[in-house]
C-alpha positions as CSV (number, residue, x, y, z in Angstrom):
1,X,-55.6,78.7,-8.8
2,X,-53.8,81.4,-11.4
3,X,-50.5,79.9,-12.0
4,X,-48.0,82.2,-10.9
5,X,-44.7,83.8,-12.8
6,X,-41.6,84.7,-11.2
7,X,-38.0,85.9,-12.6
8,X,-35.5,88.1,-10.9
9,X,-31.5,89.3,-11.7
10,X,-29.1,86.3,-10.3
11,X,-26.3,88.7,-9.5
12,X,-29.1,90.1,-7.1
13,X,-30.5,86.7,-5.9
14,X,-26.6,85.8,-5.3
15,X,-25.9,89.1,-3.3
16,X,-29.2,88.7,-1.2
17,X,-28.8,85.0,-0.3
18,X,-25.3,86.3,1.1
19,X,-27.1,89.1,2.6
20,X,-29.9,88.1,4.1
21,X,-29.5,84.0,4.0
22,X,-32.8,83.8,1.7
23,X,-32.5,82.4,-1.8
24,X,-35.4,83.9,-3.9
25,X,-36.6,80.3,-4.3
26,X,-37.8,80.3,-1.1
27,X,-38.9,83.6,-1.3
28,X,-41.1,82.4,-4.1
29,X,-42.8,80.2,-2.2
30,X,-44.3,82.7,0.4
31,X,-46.8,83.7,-2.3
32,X,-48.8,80.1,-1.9
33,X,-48.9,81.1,1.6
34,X,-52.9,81.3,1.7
35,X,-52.2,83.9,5.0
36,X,-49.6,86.0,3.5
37,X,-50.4,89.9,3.7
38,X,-49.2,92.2,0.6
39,X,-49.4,95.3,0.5
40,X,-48.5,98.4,-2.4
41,X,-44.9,100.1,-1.0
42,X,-45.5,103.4,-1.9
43,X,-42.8,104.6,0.1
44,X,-40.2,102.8,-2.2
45,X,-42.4,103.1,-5.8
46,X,-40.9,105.2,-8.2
47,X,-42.9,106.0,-11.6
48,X,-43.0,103.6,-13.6
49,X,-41.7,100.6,-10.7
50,X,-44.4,100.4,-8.2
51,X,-43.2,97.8,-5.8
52,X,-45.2,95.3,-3.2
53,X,-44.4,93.8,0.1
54,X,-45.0,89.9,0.2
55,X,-45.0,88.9,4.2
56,X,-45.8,85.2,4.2
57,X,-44.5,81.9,5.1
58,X,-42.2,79.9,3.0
59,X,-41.9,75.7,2.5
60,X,-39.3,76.1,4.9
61,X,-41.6,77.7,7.6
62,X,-39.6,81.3,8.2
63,X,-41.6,84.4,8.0
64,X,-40.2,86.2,4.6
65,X,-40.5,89.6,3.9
66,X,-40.4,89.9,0.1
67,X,-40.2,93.2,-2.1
68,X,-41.0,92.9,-5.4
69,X,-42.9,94.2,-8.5
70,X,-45.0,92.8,-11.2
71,X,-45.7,93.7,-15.3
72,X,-47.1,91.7,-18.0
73,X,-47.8,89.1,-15.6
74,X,-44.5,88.4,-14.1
75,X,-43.6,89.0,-10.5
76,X,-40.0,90.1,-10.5
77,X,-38.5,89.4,-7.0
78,X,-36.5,92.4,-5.4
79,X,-35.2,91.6,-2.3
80,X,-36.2,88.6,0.2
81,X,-35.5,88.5,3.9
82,X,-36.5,86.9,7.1
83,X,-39.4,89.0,8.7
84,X,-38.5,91.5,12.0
85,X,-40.3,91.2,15.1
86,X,-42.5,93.8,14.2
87,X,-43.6,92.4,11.1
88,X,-44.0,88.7,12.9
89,X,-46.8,91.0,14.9
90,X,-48.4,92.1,11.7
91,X,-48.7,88.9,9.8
92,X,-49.9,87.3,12.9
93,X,-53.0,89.8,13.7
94,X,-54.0,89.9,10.2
């Protein structure tokens, strides 16, 4: 297994854990989550900061939705929140 590399901007991890009651810990652990689906957001890429959609399951076991982006072989975590129904539907067909 690729060992994995994760950093983000504490101010951010502070203000989403208030937020959205998900430290990006946990968020970081949705990406071991052997059925977790990804996908490119090209709706909320920019040039230059394409971002991706981690929907998986954490240690915890709550369905995380996880925006984040990745250079140089770090994943920098975005934003991390517990999945909507919707989503629950998607990560459980796939």
């Amino acid at each position: 297994m690729t060992e994995l590399h994760f950093y983000s901007n504490p101010e951010k991890a502070g203000a989403n854990l208030t937020k959205h009651g998900v430290s990006f810990e946990e968020a970081i652990t949705t990406f071991y989550d052997l059925n977790a689906a990804s996908w490119h957001d090209v709706d909320h890429s920019q040039p230059g900061d394409d971002r991706f959609v981690n929907l998986g399951l954490s240690t915890s076991l709550r369905l995380l939705f996880v925006v984040h982006n990745e250079e140089d072989g770090l994943i920098r975590i975005i934003s991390a929140r517990p999945a909507t129904p919707a989503e629950r539907d998607l990560y459980e067909e796939a």
